[in-house]
N, C-alpha and C positions, 0 to 999 in steps of 0.2 A: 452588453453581452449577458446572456441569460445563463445560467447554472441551475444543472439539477443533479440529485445525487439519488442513484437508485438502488438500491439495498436488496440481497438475495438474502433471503435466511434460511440454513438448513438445520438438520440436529446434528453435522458436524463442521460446518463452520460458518462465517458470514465472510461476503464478497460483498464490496462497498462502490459504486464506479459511479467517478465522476465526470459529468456531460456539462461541456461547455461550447453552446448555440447544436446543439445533438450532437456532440463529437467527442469519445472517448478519449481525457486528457490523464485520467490517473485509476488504477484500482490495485483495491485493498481489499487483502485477504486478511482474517481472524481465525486460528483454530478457538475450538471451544475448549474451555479451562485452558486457552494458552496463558503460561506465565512470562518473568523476564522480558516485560516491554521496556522501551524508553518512557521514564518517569517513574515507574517502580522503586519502592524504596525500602531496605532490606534491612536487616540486621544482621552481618557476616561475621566472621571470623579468620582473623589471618592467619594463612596457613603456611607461606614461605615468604622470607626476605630475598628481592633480588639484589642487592648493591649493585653487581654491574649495570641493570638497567635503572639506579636509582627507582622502583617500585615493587611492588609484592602483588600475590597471589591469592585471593581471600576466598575462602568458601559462605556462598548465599543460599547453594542448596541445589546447583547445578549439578549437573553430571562431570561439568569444566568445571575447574577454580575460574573467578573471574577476573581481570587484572584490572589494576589499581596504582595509577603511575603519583610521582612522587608531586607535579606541578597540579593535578587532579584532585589534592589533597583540599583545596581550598585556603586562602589566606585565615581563616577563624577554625581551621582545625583544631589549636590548644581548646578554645572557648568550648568545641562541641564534644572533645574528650569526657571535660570537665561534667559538663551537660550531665555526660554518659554515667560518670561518675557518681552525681548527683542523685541521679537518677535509682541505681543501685543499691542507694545507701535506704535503709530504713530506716532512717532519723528525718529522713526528706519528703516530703511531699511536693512534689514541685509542681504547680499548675500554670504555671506561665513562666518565658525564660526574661521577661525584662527585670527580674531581681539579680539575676544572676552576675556576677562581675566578668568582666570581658577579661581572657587573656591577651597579650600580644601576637599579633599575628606572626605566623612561623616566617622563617627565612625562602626565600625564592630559590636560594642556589644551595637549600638544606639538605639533606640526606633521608634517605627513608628509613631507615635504621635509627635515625634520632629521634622518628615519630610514632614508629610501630613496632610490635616484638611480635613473635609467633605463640597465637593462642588467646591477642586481643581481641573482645568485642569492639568492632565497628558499626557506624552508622552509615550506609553508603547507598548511592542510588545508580539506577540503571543508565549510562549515557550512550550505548550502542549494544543492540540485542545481540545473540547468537549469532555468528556467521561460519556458515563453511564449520571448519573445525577449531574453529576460536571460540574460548566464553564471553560472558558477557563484558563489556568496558564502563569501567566506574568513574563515580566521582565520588566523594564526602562533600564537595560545594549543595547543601541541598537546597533545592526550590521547589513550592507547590505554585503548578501554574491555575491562571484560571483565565477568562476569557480575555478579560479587559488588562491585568494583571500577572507578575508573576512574584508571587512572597519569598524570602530570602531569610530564614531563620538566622540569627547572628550578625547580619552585616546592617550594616549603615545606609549604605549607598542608595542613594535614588536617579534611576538612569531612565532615559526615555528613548523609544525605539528609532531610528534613523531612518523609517520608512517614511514618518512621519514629516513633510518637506516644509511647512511653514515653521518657521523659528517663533513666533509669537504662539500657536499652538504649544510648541514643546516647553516654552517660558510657562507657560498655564497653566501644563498639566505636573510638571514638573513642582511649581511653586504650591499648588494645589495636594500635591500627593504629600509634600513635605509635611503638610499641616495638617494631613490625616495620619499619616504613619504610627504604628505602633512601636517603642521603644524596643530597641536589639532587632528589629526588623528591616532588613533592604527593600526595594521594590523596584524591579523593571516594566516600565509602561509600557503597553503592544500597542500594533498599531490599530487593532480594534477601540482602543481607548479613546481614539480622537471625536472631540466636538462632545465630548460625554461630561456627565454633570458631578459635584463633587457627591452625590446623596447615594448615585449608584456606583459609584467606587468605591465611597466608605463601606456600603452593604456587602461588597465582594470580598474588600481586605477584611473584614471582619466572619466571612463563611472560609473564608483560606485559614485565618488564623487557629478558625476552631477547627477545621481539620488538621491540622498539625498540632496541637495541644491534648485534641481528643485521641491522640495515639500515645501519649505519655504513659500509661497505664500499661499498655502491650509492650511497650518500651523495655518498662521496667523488668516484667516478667519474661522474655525473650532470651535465656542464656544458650539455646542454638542457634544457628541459622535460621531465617525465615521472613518470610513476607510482613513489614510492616504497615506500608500506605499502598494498595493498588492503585495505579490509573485507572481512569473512569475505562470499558471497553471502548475496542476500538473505534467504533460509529460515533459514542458521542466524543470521543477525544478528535476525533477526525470534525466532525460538527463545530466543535469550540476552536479549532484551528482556522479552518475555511471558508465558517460561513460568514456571510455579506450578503447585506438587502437585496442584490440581485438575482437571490436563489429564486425563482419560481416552482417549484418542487422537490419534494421529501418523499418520493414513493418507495415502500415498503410491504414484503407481499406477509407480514408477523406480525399482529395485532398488538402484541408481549414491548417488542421494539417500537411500533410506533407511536404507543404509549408512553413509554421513556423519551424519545424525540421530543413530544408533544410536551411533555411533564419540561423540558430544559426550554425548548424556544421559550414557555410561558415562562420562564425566569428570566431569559434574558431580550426578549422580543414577543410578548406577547400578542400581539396584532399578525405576529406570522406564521403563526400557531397552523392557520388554517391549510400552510401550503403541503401541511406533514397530510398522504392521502398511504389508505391500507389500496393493495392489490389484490383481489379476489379472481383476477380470470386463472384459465384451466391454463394457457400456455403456458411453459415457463416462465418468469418474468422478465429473466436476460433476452430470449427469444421474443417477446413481443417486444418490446423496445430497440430492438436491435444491435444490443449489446454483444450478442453471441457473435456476431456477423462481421462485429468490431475489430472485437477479443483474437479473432481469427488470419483477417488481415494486418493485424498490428503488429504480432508475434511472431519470432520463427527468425532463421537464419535473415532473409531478403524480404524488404519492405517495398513496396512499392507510393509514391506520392505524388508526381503529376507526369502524365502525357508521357508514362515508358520509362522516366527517369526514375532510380531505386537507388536505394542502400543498402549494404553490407554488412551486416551486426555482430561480431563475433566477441567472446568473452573467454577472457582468462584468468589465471589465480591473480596476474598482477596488475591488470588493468585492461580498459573496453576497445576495442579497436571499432571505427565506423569507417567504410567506405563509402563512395559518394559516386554511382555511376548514374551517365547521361542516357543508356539504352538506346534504342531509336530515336531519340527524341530531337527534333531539328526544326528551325523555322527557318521560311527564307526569306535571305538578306539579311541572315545577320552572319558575323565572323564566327570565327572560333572562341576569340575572347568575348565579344558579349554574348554568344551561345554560355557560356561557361560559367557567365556571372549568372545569366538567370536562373541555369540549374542549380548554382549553390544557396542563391538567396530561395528560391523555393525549397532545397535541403535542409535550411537554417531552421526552417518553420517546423518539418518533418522530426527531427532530429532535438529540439528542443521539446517538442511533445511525445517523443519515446524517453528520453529521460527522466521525464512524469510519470511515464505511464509506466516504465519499468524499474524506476527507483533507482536505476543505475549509480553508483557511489564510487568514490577513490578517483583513478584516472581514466580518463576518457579523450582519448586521440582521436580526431578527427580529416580525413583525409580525401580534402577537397578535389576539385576538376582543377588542373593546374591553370593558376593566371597570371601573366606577365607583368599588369601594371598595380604599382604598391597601390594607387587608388584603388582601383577595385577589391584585393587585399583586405583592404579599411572597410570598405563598405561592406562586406561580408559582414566581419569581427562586429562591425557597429551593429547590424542587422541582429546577429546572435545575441551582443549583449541586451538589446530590449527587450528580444524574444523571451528572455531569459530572465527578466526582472520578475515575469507570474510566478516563477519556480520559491518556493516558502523555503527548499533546504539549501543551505548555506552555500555559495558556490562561486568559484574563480576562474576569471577564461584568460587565457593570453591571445595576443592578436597572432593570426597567420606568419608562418616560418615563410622564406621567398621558393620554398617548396609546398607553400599551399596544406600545409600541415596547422593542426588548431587542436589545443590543449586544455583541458577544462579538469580542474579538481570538481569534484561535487561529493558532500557530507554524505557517510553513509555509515547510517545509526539500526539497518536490518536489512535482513538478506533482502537482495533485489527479487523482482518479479520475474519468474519464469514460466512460461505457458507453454506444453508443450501444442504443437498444432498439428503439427502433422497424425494423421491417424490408421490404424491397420487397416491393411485390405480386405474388405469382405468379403472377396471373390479367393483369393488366397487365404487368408487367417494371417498373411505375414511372412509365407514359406516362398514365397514366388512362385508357389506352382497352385493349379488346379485340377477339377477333376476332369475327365476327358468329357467331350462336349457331348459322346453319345450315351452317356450316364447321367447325365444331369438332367434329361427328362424323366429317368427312369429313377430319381434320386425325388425330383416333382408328384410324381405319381406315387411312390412309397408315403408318402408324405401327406399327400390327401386321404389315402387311405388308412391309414391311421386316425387322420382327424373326423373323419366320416363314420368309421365304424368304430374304432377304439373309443375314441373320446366322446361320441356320439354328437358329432356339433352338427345342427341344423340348419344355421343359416356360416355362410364361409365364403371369406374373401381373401383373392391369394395376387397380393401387389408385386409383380416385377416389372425388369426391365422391358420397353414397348415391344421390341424384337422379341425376345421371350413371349409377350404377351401376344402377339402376332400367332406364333409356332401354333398356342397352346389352342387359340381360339378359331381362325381361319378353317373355312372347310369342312364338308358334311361330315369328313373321319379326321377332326380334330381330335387331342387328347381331350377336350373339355366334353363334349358330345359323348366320346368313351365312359368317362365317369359317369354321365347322367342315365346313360346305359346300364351301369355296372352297379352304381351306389340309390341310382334313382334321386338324386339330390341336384340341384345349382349349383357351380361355382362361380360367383362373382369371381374376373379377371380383370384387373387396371394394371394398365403400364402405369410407369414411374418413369422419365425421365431421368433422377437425379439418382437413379439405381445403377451398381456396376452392373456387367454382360449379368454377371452368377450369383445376383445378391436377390433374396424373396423374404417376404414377410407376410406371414398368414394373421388375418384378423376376425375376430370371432362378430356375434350379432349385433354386439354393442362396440363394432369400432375397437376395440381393444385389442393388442396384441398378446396373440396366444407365444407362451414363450416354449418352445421343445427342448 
């Protein structure tokens, strides 16, 4: 399977979309100067204890407090107090925490009132952006990820990722990391890690370490709220998550960005350096690759995926509903019941890649073509869950209710993606009404004449609908014949098929749309 990832840059945001065998499976938007991602790492202040929900409310500089449950605190919460503490003091200098003496880690079934008072400094990090009208969701367990790795200031542990299916690999990498670790340091193995050597692990734990050490200093001086450690932007944070030798392209139409791309692959792949290409054509970028085209079909209430059969998409505050309709769609000789399987198992496909592609998070109710035998049932659930193993965010399905009903948790750490598709009528404006039909040539004609004499434009092309362009052109006392009577000038006339009845667009000598 080939992957390519095609990059839109503007000067107010980046769109990120990922193409697996040309097929739009994920995309990602960035605003510019957005803050408050996942991986951000702050320096708050607590501003209300809840006891009832054992957690508190801390201010990082949102417009929300952001909450902070009391299990989210981390087992070395005393340890990174102290840290803080440490830190503060001007008798200290701290440039590394392997001196520091460990506290005991807090109780599981503790209280958050025994760990925080209102008007503490904290050290806490982003674990689920803005959503809706919620702030951000915390943790103090902090980790800097990196590609192969992920560092764990204070803890011990070395864990390795369970994607990872050989047990002699994870014996390697595991025994291998132990012998490199740096002391009060954790580390979780990715599964980018596998088959990797100890020379380029050590180089990584050692660029993690000093980015969390080289923020001691801002640490220290930080007594408001504020941003301590940003994540990398989203392209290359999205880059270090995804990518895999299989990428055959990094196209980018921003010289700026594909310098940065280029600057990271040579760090961690430089032989694939070459796959990073700039985009210089005139068309859009999305629009010449066919992303727009994607973005279009994929969105929106009703999806469509094979031969008539669609889905249903609806969302609410408390969770996704998806229907699962068969449309026209029939083959003969077969029943009802295996009509019914093959529509779901081809939904399974459909439906696993709008989950991608729209970040979908929380609960997600699925609601099949009803089938009578528990086989089939299985075979569905089997189908979803493999489908389902490409998916990188966290995710639990239970097998079909004997009502053909199928339930899926999926981690959701930022708002989903929403596209609107639908778009105004150009013939209306939106209003449902038009102008009457025997004004609108006379609405055409105001129109030219203006551009002819006002604006003095010399050469002039006026794009409508065929029919329209028919009216305007046909016939020794066409309107167009009139003009050249009247203004002494050409007007180029093209139909446009893809134009409503009432929709025209006048273009000047160079193809450019003149705007009125």
């Amino acid at each position: 399977m080939s992957s390519d990832l095609v990059i839109d840059v503007s000067p107010s945001e980046i769109v990120i979309a990922l193409l697996e065998n040309k097929r739009l499976v994920e995309l990602s938007r960035e605003k510019s100067g957005a803050k408050f991602a996942v991986g951000d790492i702050y320096m708050g202040k607590v501003k209300k204890i809840m006891p009832s929900l054992n957690a508190a409310f801390v201010d990082v500089g949102y417009e929300k407090d952001a909450f902070l449950h009391y299990l989210d605190l981390g087992p070395q919460f005393s340890t990174l107090s102290k840290f803080l503490r440490l830190l503060s003091s001007k008798k200290n200098k701290i440039t590394s925490i392997s001196r520091i003496q460990s506290e005991p880690d807090i109780n599981k079934e503790g209280a958050i009132a025994e760990q925080l008072k209102v008007g503490q400094r904290i050290l806490v990090q982003i674990a689920k952006e803005p959503i809706s009208t919620k702030g951000p969701r915390l943790t103090s367990e902090i980790s800097i990820a990196g590609r192969n790795l992920v560092l764990m200031p204070f803890s011990d542990k070395v864990s390795v990722s369970q994607k990872i299916k050989s047990n002699e690999e994870k014996l390697r990498l595991k025994n291998l990391v132990q012998s490199i670790r740096p002391r009060k340091y954790g580390i979780i193995v990715r599964t980018a890690a596998e088959d990797h050597m100890v020379a380029e692990l050590d180089q990584e734990i050692q660029r993690l370490t000093e980015k969390w050490e080289s923020s001691f200093p801002k640490i220290s001086r930080l007594n408001n709220p504020g941003l301590v450690i940003g994540e990398m932007d989203r392209t290359t944070t999205l880059l270090r998550d995804i990518y895999h030798t299989n990428f055959s392209n990094i196209i980018v139409n921003d010289s700026t960005v594909a310098g940065e791309i280029t600057t990271y692959l040579e760090s961690i792949e430089p032989e694939k350096k070459k796959i990073v290409k700039l985009y210089r054509g005139r068309q859009p970028i999305f629009e010449h690759y066919g992303i727009d085209k994607q973005i279009k079909s994929s969105f929106g209430k009703t999806v469509s995926f094979k031969n008539g059969a669609y889905l249903i998409i609806e969302h609410t505050e408390a969770f996704h509903v998806i229907d699962v309709n068969s449309g026209n769609r029939a083959k003969s000789g077969m029943d009802q019941e295996a009509s019914a399987l093959d529509v779901n198992m081809a939904a399974c496909e459909e439906i696993a890649r709008q989950l991608r592609l729209r970040d979908m998070g929380g609960i997600i109710v699925i609601d099949f073509i009803d089938m009578n035998q528990a086989a089939n049932r299985h075979k569905v659930y089997e189908h979803m869950k493999e489908l389902m193993e490409a998916d990188r965010t966290k995710h639990n399905i239970l097998p079909l209710s004997k009502f053909c009903l199928m339930q899926i948790t999926r981690q959701r750490v930022r708002q989903e993606e929403n596209i609107e598709t639908a778009e105004v009528c150009p013939a209306c404006n939106g209003t449902g009404k038009v102008v009457p039909t025997l004004l609108f040539a006379d609405e055409i004609s105001n129109k030219v004449l203006y551009m002819l004499k006002d604006l003095n434009k010399t050469k002039l092309t006026l794009k409508v609908h065929p029919y329209i362009a028919a009216y305007l052109t046909k016939g020794l006392r066409s309107p167009r014949i009139n003009w050249l009577r009247k203004y002494k000038r050409w007007v180029k006339v093209k139909g446009n098929p893809n134009f409503s009845l009432f929709e025209y667009q006048f273009l000047d000598g160079n193809q450019e749309e003149i705007m009125l």
